[in-house]
Backbone as JSON, one array per atom type, in Angstrom:
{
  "sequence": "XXXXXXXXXXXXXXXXXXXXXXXXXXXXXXXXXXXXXXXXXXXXXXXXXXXXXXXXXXXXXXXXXXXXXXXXXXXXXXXXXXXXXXXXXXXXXXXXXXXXXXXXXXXXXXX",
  "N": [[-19.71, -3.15, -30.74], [-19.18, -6.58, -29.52], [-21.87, -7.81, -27.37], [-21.09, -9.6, -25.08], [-18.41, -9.27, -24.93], [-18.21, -6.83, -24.05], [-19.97, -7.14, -21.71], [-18.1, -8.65, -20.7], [-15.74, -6.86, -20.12], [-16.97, -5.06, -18.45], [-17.21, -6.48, -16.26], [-14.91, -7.31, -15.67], [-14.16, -4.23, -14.82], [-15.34, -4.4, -12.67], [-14.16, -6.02, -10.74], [-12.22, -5.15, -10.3], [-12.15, -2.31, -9.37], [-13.47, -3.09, -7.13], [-11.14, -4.95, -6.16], [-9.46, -2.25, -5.69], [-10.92, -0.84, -4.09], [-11.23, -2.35, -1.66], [-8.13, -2.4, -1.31], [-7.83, -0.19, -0.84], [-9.21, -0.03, 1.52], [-7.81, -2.21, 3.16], [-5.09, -2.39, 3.38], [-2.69, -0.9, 5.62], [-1.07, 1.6, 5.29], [-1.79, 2.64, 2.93], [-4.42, 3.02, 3.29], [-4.16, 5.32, 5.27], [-3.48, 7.46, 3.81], [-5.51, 8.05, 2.39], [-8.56, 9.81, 1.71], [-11.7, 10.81, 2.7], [-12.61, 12.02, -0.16], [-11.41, 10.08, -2.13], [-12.67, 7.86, -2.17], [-15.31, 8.56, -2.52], [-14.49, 8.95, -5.63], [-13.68, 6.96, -6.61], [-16.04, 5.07, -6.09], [-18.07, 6.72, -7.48], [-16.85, 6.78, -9.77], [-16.96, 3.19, -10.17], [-19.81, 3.65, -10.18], [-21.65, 4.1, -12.9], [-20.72, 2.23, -14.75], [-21.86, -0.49, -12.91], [-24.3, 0.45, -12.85], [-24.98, 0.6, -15.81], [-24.57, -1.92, -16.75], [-26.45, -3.34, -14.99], [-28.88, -2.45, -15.82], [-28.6, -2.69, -19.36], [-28.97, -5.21, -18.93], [-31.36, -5.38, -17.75], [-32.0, -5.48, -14.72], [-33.7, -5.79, -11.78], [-35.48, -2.72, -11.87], [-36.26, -0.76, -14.35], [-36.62, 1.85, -15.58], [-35.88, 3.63, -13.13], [-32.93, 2.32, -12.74], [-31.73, 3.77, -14.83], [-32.45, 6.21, -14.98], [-30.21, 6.56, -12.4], [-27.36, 6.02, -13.81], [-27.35, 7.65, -16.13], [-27.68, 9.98, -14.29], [-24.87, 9.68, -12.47], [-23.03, 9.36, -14.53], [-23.3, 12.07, -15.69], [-22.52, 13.42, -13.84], [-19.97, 11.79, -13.37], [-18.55, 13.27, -15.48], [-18.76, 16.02, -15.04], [-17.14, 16.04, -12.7], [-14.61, 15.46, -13.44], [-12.49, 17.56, -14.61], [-11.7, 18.52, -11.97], [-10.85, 17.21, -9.79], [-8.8, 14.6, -8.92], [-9.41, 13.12, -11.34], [-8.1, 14.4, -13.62], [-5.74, 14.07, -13.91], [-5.28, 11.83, -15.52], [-6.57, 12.57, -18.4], [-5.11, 15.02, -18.67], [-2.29, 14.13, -18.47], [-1.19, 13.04, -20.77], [-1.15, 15.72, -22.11], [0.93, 17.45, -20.91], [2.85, 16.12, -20.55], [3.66, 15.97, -23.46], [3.82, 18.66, -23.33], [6.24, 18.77, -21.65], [8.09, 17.74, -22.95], [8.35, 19.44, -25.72], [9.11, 22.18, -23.93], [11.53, 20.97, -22.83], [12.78, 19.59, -24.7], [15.87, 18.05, -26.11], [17.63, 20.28, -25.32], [19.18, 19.81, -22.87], [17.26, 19.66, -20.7], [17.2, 22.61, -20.34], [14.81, 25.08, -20.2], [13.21, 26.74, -23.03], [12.62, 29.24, -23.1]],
  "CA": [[-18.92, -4.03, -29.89], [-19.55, -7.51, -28.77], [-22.17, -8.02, -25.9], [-19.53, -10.86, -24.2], [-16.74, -8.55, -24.99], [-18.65, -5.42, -23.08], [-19.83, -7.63, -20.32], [-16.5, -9.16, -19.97], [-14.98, -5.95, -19.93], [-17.69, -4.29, -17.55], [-17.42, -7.61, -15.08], [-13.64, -7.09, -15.18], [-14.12, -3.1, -14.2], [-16.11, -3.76, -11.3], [-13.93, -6.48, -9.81], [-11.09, -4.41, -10.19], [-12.65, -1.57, -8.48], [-13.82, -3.66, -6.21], [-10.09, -4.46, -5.54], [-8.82, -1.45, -5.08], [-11.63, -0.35, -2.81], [-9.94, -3.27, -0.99], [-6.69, -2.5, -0.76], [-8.03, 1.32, 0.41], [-9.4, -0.79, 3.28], [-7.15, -3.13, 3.95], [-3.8, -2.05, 3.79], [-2.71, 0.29, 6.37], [-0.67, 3.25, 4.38], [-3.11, 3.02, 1.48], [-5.74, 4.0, 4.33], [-3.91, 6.56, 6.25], [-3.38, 8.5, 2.69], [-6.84, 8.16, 1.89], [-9.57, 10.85, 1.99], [-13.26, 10.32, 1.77], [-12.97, 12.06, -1.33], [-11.7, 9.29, -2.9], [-13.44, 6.7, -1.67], [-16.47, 9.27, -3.45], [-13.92, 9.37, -6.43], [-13.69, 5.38, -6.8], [-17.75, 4.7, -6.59], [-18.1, 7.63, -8.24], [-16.29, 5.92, -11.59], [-17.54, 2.37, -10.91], [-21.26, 3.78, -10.81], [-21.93, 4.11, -14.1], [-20.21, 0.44, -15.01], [-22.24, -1.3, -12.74], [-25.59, 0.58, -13.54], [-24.95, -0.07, -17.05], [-24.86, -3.59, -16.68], [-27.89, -3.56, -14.38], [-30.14, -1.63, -16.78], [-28.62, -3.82, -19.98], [-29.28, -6.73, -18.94], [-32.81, -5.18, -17.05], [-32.0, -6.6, -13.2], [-34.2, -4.98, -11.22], [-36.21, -1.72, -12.29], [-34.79, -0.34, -15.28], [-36.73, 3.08, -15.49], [-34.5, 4.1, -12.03], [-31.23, 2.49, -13.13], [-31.54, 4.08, -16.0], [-31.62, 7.73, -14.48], [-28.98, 6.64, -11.9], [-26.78, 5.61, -14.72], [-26.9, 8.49, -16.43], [-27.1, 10.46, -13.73], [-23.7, 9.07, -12.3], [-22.02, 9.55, -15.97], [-23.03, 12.67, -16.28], [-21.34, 13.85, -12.51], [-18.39, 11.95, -13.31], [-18.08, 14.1, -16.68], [-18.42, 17.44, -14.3], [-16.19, 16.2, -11.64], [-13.48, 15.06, -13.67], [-11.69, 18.55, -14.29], [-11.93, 19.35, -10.72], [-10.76, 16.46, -9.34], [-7.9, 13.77, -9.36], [-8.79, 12.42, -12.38], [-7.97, 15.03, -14.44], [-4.41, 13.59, -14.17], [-5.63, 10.77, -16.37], [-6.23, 13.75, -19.31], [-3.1, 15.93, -18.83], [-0.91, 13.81, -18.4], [-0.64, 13.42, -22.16], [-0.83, 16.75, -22.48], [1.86, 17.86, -19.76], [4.43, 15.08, -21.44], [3.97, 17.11, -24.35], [4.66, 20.38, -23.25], [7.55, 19.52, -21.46], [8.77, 17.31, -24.33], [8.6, 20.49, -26.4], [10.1, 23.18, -23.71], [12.95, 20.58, -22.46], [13.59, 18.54, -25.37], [16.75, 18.51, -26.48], [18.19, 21.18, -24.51], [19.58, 19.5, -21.47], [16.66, 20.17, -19.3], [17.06, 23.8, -20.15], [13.71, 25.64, -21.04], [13.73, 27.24, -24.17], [12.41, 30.61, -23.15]],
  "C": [[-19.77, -5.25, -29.57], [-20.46, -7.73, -28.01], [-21.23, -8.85, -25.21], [-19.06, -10.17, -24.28], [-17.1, -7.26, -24.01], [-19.27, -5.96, -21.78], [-18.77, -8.41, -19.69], [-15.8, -8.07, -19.0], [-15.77, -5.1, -18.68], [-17.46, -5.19, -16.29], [-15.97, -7.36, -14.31], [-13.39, -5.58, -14.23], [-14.53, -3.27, -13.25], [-15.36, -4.69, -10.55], [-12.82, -5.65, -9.73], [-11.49, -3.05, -9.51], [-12.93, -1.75, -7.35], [-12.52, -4.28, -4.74], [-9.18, -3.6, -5.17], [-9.79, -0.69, -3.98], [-11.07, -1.21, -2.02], [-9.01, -3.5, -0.52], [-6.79, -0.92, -0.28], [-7.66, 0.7, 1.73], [-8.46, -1.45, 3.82], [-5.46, -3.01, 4.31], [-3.61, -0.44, 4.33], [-2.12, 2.05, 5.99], [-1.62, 3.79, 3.19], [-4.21, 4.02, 2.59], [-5.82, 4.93, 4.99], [-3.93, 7.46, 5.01], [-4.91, 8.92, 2.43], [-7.94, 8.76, 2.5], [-10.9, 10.21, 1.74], [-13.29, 11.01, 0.3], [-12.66, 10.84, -2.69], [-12.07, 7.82, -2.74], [-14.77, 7.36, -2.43], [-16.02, 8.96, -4.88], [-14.35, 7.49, -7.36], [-15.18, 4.82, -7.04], [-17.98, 5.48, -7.4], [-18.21, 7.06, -9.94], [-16.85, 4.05, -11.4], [-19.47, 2.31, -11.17], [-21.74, 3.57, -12.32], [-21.76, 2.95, -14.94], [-21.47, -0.17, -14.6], [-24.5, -0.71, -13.09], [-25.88, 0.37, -15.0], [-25.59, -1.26, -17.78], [-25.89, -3.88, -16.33], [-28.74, -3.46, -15.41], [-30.05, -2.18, -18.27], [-29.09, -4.88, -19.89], [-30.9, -6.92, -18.28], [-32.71, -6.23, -15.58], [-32.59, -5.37, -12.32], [-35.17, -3.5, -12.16], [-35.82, -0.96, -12.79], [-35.38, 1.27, -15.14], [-35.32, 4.09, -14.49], [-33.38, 3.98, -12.09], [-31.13, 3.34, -14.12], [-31.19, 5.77, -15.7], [-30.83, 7.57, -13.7], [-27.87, 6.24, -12.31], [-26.78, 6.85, -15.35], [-26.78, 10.05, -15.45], [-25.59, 10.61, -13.25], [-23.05, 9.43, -13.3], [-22.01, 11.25, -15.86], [-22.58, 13.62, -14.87], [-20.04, 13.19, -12.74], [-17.97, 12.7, -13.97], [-17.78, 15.75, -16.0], [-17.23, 17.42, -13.55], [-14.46, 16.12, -11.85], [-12.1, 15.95, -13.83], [-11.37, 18.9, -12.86], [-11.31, 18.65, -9.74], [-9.44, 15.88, -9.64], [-7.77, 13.01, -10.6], [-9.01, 13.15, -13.26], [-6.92, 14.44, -14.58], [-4.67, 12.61, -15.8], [-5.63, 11.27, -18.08], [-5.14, 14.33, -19.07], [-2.51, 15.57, -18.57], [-0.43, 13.88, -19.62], [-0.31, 14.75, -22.92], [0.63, 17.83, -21.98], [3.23, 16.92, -20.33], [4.44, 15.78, -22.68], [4.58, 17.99, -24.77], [6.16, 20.13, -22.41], [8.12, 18.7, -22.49], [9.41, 18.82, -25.14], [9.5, 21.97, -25.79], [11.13, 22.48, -23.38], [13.61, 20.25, -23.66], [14.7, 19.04, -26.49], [17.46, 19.34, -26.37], [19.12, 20.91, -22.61], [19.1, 19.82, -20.58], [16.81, 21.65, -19.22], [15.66, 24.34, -20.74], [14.37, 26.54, -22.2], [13.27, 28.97, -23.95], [13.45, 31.15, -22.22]]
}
């Protein structure tokens, strides 16, 4: 890939993270729904982005980004079954299956 095209794309992830940490905060139903877990969930996923970038481009002391970069990756990779963003995986899988027990049956299962 690109460097420009992967620091585009990494610059774009973190402001966009950056706005929805944002609209956690700032709008009032977003904030009453919202748990610290995902406020953990949200840094959580742009860790690894913005240590990336750090430790690419060497800003600051790369040895340390470098294990809190892959540290970070390799907790989101644990947390991700366990968590909300499993959705993100099964959903394709879950449109699937009911594709296959509804479809074409008028919403009747097939067993």
């Amino acid at each position: 890939m690109n460097d420009k095209l992967a620091d585009t794309l990494t610059i774009a992830f973190m402001v966009s993270a950056l706005v929805l940490l944002w609209r956690r905060i700032a709008k009032p139903e977003v904030r009453f729904l919202s748990t610290w877990w995902d406020y953990v969930l949200l840094i959580l996923c742009a860790l690894p982005f913005v240590t990336g970038f750090l430790a690419y481009h060497q800003i600051g002391p790369y040895k340390p980004t470098m294990v809190v970069h892959l540290l970070s990756a390799e907790i989101l990779l644990i947390v991700i079954p366990f968590s909300k963003l499993a959705h993100m995986v099964l959903y394709f899988f879950t449109r699937a299956f009911m594709g296959f027990e509804m479809g074409g049956r008028r919403n009747t299962p097939c067993w």
